[in-house]
C-alpha positions as CSV (number, residue, x, y, z in Angstrom):
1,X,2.7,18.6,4.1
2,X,4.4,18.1,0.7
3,X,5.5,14.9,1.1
4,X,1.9,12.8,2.9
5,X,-0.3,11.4,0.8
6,X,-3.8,10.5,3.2
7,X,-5.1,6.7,1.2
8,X,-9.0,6.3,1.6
9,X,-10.6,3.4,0.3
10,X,-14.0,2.0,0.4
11,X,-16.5,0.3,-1.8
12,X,-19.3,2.7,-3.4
13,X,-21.6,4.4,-1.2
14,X,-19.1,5.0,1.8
15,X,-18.9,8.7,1.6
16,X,-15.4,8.6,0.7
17,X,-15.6,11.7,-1.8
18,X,-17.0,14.2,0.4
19,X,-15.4,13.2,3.1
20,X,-11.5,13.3,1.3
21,X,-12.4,16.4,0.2
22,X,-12.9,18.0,3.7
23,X,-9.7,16.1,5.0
24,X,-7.5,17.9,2.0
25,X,-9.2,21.2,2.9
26,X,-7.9,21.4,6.3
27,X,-4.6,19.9,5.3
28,X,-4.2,22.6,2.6
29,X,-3.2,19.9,0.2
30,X,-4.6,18.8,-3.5
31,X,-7.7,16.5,-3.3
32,X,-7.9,13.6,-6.0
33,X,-10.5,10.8,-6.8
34,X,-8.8,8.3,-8.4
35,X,-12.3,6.5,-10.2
36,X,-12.6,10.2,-11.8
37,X,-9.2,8.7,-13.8
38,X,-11.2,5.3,-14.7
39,X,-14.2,7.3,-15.5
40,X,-12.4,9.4,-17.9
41,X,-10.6,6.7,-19.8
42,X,-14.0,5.0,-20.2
43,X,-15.4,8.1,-21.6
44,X,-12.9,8.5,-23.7
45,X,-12.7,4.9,-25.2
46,X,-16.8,5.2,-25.6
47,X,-16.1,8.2,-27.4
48,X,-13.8,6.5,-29.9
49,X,-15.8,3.6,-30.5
50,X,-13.3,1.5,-28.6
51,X,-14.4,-1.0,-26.4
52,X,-13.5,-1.0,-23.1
53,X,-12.2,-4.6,-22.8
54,X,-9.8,-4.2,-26.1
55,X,-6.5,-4.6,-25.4
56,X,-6.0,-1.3,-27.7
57,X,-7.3,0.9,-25.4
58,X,-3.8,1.0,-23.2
59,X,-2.2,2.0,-27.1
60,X,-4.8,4.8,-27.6
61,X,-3.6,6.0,-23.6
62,X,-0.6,6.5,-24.1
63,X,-1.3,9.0,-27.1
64,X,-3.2,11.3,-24.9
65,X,-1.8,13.4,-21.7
66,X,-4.5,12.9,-18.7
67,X,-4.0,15.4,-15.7
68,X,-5.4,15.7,-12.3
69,X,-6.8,18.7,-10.8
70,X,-8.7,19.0,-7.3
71,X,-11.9,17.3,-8.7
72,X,-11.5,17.6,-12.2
73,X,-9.5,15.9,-15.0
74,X,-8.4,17.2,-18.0
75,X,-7.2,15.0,-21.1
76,X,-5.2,17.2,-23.8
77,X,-6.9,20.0,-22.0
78,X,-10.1,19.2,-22.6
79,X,-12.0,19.3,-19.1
80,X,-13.8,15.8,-19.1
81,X,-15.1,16.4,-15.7
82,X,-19.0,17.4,-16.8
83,X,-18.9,14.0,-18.8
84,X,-17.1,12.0,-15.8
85,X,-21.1,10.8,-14.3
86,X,-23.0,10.0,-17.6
87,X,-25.3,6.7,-17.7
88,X,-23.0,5.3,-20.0
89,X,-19.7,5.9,-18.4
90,X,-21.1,4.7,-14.9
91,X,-22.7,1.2,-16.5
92,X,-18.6,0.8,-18.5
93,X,-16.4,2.0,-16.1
94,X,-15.9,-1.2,-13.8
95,X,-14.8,-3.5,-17.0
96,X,-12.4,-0.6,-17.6
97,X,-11.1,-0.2,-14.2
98,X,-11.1,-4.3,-13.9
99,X,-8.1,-3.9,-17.4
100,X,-4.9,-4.9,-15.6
101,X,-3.0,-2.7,-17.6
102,X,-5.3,0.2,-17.7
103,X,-5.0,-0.2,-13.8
104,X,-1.2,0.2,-13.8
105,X,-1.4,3.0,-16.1
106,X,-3.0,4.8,-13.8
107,X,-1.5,3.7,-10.5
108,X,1.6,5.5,-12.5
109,X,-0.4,8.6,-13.4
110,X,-1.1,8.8,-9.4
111,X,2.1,8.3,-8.2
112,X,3.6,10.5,-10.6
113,X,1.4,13.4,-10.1
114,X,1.6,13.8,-6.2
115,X,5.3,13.8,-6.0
116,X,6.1,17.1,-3.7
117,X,2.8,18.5,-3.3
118,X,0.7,16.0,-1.1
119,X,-2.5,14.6,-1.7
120,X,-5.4,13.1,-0.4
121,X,-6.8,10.5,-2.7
122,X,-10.0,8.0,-2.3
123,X,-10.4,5.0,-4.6
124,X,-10.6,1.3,-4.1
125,X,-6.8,0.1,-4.1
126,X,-5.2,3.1,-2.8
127,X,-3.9,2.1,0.2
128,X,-3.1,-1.7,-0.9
129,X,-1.8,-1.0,-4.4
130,X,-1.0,2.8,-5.4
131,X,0.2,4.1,-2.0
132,X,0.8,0.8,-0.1
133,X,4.1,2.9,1.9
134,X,1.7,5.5,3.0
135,X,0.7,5.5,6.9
136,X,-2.2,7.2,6.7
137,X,-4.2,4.4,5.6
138,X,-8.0,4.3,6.3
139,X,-10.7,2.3,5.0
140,X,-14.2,3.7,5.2
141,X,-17.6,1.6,4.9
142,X,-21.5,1.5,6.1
143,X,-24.3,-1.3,6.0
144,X,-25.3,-1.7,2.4
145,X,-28.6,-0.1,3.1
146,X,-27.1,3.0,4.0
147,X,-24.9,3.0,0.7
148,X,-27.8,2.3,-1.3
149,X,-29.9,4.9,0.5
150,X,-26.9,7.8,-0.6
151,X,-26.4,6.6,-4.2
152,X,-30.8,7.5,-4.5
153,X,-31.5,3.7,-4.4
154,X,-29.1,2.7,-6.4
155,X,-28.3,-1.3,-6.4
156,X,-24.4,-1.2,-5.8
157,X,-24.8,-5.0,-4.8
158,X,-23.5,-5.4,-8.6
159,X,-20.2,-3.0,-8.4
160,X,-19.2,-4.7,-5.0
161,X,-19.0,-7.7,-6.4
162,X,-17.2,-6.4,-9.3
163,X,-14.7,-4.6,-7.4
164,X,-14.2,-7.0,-4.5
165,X,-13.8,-10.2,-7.1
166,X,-11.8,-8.6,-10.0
167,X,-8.4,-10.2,-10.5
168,X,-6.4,-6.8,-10.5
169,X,-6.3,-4.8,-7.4
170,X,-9.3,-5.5,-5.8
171,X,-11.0,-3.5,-3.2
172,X,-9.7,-5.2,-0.1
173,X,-8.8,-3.5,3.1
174,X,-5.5,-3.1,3.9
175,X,-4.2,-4.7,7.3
176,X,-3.3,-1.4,8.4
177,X,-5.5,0.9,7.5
178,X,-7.9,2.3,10.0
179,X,-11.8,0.9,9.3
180,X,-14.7,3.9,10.3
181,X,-17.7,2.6,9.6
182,X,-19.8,5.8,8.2
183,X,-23.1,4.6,9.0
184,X,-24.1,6.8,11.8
185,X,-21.3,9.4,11.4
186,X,-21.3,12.6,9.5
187,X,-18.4,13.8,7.2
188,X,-17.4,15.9,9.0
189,X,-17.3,13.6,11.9
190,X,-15.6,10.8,9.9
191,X,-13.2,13.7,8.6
192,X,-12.5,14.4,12.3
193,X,-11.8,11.4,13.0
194,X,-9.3,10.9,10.1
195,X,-7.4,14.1,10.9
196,X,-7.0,12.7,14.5
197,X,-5.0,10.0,13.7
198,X,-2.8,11.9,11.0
199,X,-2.2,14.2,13.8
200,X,-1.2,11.6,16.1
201,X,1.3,10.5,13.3
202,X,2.8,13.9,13.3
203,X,3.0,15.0,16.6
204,X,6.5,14.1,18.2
205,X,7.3,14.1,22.0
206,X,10.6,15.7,22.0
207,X,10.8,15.2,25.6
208,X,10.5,11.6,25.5
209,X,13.1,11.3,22.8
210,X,15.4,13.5,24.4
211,X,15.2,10.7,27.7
212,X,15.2,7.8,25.4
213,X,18.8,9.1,24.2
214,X,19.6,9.6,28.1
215,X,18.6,6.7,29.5
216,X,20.0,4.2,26.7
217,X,23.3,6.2,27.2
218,X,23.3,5.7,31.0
219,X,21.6,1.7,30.7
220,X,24.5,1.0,28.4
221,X,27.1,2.0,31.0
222,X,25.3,0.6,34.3
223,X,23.7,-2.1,33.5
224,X,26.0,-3.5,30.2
225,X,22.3,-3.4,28.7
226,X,22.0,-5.1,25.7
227,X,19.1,-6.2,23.3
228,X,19.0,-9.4,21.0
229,X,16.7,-9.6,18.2
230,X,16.6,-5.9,17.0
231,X,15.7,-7.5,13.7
232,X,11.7,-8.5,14.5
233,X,11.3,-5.0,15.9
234,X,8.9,-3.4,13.1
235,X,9.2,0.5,13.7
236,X,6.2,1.7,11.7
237,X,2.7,0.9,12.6
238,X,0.4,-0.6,15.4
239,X,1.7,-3.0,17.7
240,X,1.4,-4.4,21.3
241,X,4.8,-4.9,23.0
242,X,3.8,-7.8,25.8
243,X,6.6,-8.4,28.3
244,X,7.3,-10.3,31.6
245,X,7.2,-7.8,34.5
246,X,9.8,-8.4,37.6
247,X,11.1,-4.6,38.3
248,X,9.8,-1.2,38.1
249,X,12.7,-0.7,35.9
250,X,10.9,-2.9,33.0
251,X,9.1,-0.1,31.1
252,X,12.3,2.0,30.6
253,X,14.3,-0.8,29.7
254,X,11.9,-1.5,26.7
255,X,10.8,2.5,25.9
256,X,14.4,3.2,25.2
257,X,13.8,1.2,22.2
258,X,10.9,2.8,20.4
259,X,8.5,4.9,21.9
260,X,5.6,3.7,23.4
261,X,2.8,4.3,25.5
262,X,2.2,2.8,28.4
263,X,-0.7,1.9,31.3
264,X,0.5,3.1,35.1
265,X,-0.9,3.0,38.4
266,X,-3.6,6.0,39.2
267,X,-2.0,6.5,42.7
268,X,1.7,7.1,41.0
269,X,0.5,10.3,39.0
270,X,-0.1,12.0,42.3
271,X,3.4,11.7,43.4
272,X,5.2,14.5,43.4
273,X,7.3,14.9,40.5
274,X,7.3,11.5,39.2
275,X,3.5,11.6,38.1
276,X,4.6,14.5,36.0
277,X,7.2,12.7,34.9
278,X,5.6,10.0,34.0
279,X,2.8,11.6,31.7
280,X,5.2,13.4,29.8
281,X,6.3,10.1,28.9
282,X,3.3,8.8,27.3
283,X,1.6,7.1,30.5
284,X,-2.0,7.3,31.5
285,X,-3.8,6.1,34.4
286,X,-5.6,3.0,35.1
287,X,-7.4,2.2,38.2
288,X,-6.3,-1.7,39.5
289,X,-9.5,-2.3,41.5
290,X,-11.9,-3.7,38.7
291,X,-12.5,-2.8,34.9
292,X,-11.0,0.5,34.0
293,X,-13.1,1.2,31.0
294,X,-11.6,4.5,30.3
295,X,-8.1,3.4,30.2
296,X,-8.5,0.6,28.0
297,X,-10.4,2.6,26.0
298,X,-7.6,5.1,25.5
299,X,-5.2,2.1,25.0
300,X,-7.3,1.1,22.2
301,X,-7.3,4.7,20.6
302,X,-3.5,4.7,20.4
303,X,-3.3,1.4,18.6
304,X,-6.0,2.6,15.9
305,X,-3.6,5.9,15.6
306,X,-0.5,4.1,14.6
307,X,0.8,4.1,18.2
308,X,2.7,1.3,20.1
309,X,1.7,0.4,23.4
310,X,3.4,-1.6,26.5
311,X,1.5,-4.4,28.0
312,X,2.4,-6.8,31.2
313,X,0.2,-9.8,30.9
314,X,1.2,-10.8,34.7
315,X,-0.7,-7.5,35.7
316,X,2.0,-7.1,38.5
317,X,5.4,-7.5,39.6
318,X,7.3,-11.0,40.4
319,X,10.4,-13.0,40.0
320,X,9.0,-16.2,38.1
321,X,6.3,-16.0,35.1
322,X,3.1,-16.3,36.1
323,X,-0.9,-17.1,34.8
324,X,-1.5,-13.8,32.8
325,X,-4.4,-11.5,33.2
326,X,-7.0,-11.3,30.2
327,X,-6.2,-7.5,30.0
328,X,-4.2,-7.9,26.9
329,X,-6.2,-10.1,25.3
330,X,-9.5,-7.8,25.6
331,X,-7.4,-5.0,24.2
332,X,-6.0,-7.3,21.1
333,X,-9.8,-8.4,20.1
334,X,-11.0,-4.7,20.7
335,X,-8.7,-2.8,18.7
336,X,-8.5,-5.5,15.5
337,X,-12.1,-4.7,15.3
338,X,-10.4,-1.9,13.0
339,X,-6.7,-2.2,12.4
340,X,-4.9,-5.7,12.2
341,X,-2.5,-5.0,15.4
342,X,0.4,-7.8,16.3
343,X,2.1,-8.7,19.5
344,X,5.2,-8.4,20.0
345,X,6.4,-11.3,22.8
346,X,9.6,-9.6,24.9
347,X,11.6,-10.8,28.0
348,X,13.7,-9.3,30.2
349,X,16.5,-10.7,31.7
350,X,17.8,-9.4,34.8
351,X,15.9,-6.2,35.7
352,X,15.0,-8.1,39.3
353,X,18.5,-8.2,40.4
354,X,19.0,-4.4,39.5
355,X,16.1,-3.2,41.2
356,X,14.4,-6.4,43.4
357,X,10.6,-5.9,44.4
358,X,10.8,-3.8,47.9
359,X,14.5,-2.2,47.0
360,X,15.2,1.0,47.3
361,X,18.7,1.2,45.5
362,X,19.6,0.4,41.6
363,X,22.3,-1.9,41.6
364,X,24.7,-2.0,38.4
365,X,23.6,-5.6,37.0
366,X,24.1,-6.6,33.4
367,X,20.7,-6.6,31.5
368,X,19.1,-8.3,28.9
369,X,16.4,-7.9,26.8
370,X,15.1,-10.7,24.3
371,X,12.7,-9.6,21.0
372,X,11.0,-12.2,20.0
373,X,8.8,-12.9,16.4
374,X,5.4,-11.3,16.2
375,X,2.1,-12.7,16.9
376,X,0.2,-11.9,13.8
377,X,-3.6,-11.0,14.9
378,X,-4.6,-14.1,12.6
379,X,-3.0,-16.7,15.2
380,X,-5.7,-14.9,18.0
381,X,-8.2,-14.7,15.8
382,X,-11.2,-16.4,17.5
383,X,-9.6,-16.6,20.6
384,X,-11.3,-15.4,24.1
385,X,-9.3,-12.8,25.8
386,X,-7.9,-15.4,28.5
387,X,-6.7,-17.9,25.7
388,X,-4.8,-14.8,23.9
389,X,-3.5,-14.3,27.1
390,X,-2.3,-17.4,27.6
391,X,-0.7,-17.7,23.9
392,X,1.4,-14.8,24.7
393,X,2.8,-15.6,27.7
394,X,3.6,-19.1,26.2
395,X,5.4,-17.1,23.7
396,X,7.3,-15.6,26.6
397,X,8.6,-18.1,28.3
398,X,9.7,-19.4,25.2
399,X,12.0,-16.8,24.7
């Protein structure tokens, strides 16, 4: 755990404190609050007589040595932490963290103090400014009711503003961070939910990888397989591969380039063998006969995790492209409802003469496969599930 750093942002009110602090508990790993760094500098420039907007105030900084405990700061030593929540401090400390160069200071200050150790750390840039690499991004928020109703009636209309319009980092969510809205969660729920994901990110199927190396070994010799634009292939992150769909050897063809998880008949996991087979690498069921709720559902979980799934517009097998399904574009609106998830248009070239419809034998036939540019989820945006549809498998053919 030395090396992840878990980025939660949120605008006041969220729970974002309590529930970081559960998340680095289970992790073992240091908890930090990055507005206790803001809320110390204020103090500290109140104390002095500075004002906060003065441009000297970055000069006085750099005279002093601020460090980061779990939940506490200490500048020269001296624990500011008792002071960190004063009246004063909490009217200030927005015009301070609003001082572009105060804000790089400590962006600096962050980064330099989780080097080898981990961290979870909640703020308001975290994910889109200090830790922007990081892919254990998540982005909590609740009505503003709610918020006001846990700060004691406090009227945080004023700091969302402040925070959301500031010039310098501000609070924003991050395409791909994970949105949990708190509202009817506990922390402990929320924190749940968070260590999910991160354990999804961890976890690696060592079975599938060992067959990805086998089968691209063994595609390479029998079928002169070959893939053309590697370069649009994003490895990190959510995405939606969408391909045309003319051979049951299509989903190998395309996992042996990045893993993925993909949607398969119900009847093939009870086949002897194979249905193992299959679920060890990454399938799940779906039922063809009407609206498998459960299986979309799932689909939609592995996206908001970080994971890459395989789609077939067409819905079924066949030699010429054909009037796609609004499958995909139901699960493209569902899950950017919380993480910003592109599609990635791919065709394969080929696969139908290796292994028609109705054949029973693989015949060694050279294979292509074509990557196209991603469909970012603003093009979609708006769009019924039948028009996204529609878009992709425009993008398709085109390739």
């Amino acid at each position: 755990m030395k090396d992840l750093v878990v980025a939660i942002d949120g605008p006041a009110g969220a729970g974002k404190t309590t529930v970081a602090q559960i998340v680095a508990k289970r992790l073992c790993v240091p908890y930090c609050d990055s507005g206790s760094c803001y809320r110390a500098i204020c103090y500290l420039a109140l104390e002095c007589g500075i004002d906060p907007k003065d441009p000297k105030l970055l000069s006085f900084l750099k005279e002093k040595k601020i460090t980061l405990d779990p939940g506490k700061v200490f500048v020269d030593s001296q624990d500011l932490t008792s002071h960190l929540r004063e009246p004063a401090v909490s009217a200030n400390v927005s015009t301070v963290a609003a001082n572009p160069e105060v804000r790089e200071y400590v962006t600096n200050l962050l980064v330099s103090q989780s080097r080898g150790r981990g961290l979870v750390i909640e703020g308001r840039d975290i994910g889109s400014v200090v830790f922007p690499e990081t892919p254990f991004k998540f982005y909590l928020d609740a009505s503003l009711d709610i918020r006001r109703e846990r700060r004691g009636g406090e009227a945080i209309e004023g700091r969302d503003k402040i925070d959301s319009r500031r010039k310098t980092a501000p609070l924003t969510k991050p395409s791909d961070s994970l949105l949990i809205d708190t509202g009817r969660l506990s922390s402990d729920e929320v924190a749940s939910r968070i260590f999910e994901k991160i354990e999804f990110l961890l976890t690696k199927n060592r079975f599938y990888s060992v067959a990805q190396k086998i089968l691209f070994s063994l595609f390479k010799i029998y079928f002169r397989y070959s893939v053309r634009g590697l370069e649009n292939l994003h490895r990190q992150g959510s995405l939606i591969v969408a391909s045309n769909h003319t051979s049951f050897l299509d989903p190998p063809l395309i996992g042996v380039m990045i893993p993925l998880y993909y949607f398969a008949k119900e009847e093939l996991f009870s086949v002897p063998i194979f249905g193992w087979l299959i679920k060890k690498l990454n399938a799940f069921p779906v039922q063809r006969d009407g609206f498998c709720r459960k299986a979309i559902q799932r689909g939609i979980r592995v996206l908001e995790n970080g994971g890459k799934i395989l789609l077939f517009p067409e819905g079924t097998r066949g030699d010429a492209l054909r009037q796609p399904k609004k499958g995909i574009g139901l699960i493209a609106r569902l899950a950017n409802e919380k993480i910003q998830v592109p599609i990635l248009p791919v065709k394969i070239l080929g696969s139908e003469k290796a292994l028609p419809r109705g054949g029973w034998f693989i015949k060694p036939h050279k294979i292509q496969v074509i990557i196209g540019k991603e469909i970012s989820p603003e093009r979609f945006s708006g769009k019924d599930d039948l028009a996204i549809a529609k878009m992709v498998m425009e993008e398709i053919g085109k390739l």
